[in-house]
C-alpha positions, 0 to 999 in steps of 0.5 A: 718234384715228385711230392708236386706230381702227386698233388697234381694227381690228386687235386689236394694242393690249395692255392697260396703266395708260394704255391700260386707259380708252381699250379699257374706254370705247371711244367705239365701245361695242365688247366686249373679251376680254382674256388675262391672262398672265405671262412666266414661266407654261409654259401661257402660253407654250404658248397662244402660238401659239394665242392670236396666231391668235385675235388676229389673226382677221379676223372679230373686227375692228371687232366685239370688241377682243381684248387681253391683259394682262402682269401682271409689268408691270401688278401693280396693274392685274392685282388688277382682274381677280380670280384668281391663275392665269394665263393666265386670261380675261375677257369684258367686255360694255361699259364697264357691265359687270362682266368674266365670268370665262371657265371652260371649257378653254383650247384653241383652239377653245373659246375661239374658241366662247366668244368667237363665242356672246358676240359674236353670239346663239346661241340656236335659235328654232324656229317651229312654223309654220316646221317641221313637227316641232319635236320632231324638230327638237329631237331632230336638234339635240341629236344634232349637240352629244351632249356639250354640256348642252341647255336648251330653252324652250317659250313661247307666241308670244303671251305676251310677258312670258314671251318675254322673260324667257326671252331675257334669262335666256339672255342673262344665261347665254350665258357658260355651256357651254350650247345653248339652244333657244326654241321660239315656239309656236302654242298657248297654255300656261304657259312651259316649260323643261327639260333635256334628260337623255338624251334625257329632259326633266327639267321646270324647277318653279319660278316663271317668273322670272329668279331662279329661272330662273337656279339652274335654268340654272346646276345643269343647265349641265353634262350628268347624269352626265359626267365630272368632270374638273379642267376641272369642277372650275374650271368650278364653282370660277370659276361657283360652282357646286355639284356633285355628285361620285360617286366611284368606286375604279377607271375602272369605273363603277357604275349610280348613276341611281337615286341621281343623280335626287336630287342632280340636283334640286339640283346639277350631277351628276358621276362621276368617279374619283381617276385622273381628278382628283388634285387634287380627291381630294388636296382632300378628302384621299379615295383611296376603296376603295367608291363615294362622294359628295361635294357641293362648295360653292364658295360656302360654301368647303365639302365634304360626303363620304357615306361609306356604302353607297348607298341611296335614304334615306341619299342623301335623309337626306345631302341633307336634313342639308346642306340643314338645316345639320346637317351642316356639313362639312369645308374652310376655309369663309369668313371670316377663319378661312377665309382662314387654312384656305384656304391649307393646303388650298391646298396639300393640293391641289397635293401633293407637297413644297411641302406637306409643306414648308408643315409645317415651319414648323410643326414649327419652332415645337412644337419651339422650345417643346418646347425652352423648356418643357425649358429653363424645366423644368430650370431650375426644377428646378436652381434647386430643388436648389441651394435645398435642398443650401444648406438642407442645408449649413446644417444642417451 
């Protein structure tokens, strides 16, 4: 027991079939990051160096067992934790929990950020009676993280109910890339929250509950308009989280607000160019010459492409087909025929030989029945003219 205690205090004890129970359950209900990696992964072994600091970094000893699992030697135990990829990453609260997929980019100080809001409350409660001016609190706050989403709740110090529900919605999100400030105030009104968009708040209109709270959350968990990065793209595959992609020809974007304010309503906004993200463009086969839109759904394992040129109805009309149905979109999709597809846009993404590669098996098969079909074909017609120079003989 004592030997247990002092890897837990020191974070060295690794993840294996007969340690798994004893880091999941700890008898000290200590939360736990843990890396799942693979000896022959390259980016594995450039966090190396990295993720030893993390391990070994003594402010996380004796409140959160950092581990790693190797998944060369723990197979089954590796299909517990969902993914393929390595290395990969998952916070797990306590033994109650299920394991949150950390989905921001694997540099040192990122996870080390994640790891620190997880483990403590990062949230700003500002006092009205506390500062002077709350507003310009918010503002000075905002201005120190520019390039982080901000959400702020605004909730009357007396409405309990209300208070709450607003913690346990950041609680429940605090594993998103997300500021969030709460703002106990001295007057009463019915709650608020908004995001912060430049400097402008863009109100949440739904009902005060966690449920609705959450999809306003998620949608506005990246900021209006950023760029969207094969980090983005993860972000919104690991989350599934829908996302609005403009899509421009060159490096030179063009004024979409007008258009964005529409798909902001329901998704994570972006812009982007094929330079930037090759991968996604290879996905949904799109090397554009004109500005296009494009609403990937994770969820639905689904892409939807606005191909015209941009007005405020044709966005509208685009938005309200994929609201609908009508519009049903390219991409495997799911269910069995989605497992199927998947693969083969898999392998659109990755590019290269590997997919041209993945044809040939194809290609082998259409040319075997060609080569059957020829085969029975001349037979047949063989057969059909040794039966009528027989008939002719015959006559002879």
């Amino acid at each position: 027991m004592l030997a247990a205690s002092l890897l837990y205090l020191t974070n060295s004890i690794k993840m294996t079939a007969s340690t798994y129970s004893s880091i999941i359950n700890n008898t000290r209900n200590i939360s736990v990051f843990l890396e799942i990696w693979d000896p022959w992964c390259p980016h594995c072994k450039k966090f190396k160096e990295d993720w030893y600091k993390i391990k070994n970094d003594t402010q996380f000893f004796d409140k959160v067992i950092i581990t790693d699992l190797n998944c060369n030697s723990e197979k089954a135990l590796c299909k517990l934790f969902p993914g393929s990829e390595t290395p990969r990453f998952y916070w797990i609260e306590n033994s109650n929990s299920k394991p949150v997929r950390y989905s921001q980019a694997v540099t040192y100080h990122e996870i080390m950020n994640f790891i620190n809001k997880n483990l403590y409350e990062q949230i700003n409660i500002l006092n009205p009676h506390k500062i002077h001016n709350v507003p310009q609190e918010i503002r000075r706050i905002i201005q120190g993280d520019p390039y982080k989403q901000h959400l702020i709740f605004n909730v009357s110090n007396n409405d309990v109910s209300s208070f709450s529900i607003a913690r346990n919605a950041i609680k429940s999100h605090k594993h998103l890339p997300i500021n969030f400030l709460l703002v106990n105030d001295t007057s009463y009104h019915y709650p608020i929250l908004y995001a912060d968009v430049n400097g402008f708040p863009y109100i949440f209109r739904g009902s005060f509950n966690e449920h609705e709270l959450s999809n306003f959350i998620r949608t506005k968990s990246i900021p209006f308009l950023s760029v969207f990065t094969d980090n983005t793209y993860y972000y919104s595959q690991i989350n599934k989280i829908d996302v609005a992609v403009f899509i421009f020809p060159t490096s030179k974007f063009e004024n979409i607000y007008g258009y964005a304010n529409y798909t902001y309503k329901e998704y994570i906004t972006t812009q982007t160019t094929c330079s930037f993200v090759p991968r996604f463009c290879r996905y949904i086969h799109e090397n554009p010459t004109s500005p296009i839109l494009v609403i990937y759904s994770k969820r639905k394992n689904l892409f939807y492409i606005y191909r015209s040129p941009f007005t405020q109805k044709g966005i509208q009309n685009f938005l309200e087909n994929i609201r609908t149905g009508k519009d049903r979109g390219y991409g495997p999709g799911t269910g069995i025929y989605g497992l199927i597809f998947e693969t083969y846009y898999n392998y659109r993404e990755l590019g290269g030989f590997a997919f041209y590669m993945m044809h040939l098996p194809i290609v082998c098969f259409f040319f075997f029945v060609i080569c059957i079909t020829y085969a029975i074909i001349d037979t047949v017609r063989y057969n059909i003219q040794y039966k009528r120079l027989e008939k002719e003989r015959k006559l002879d």
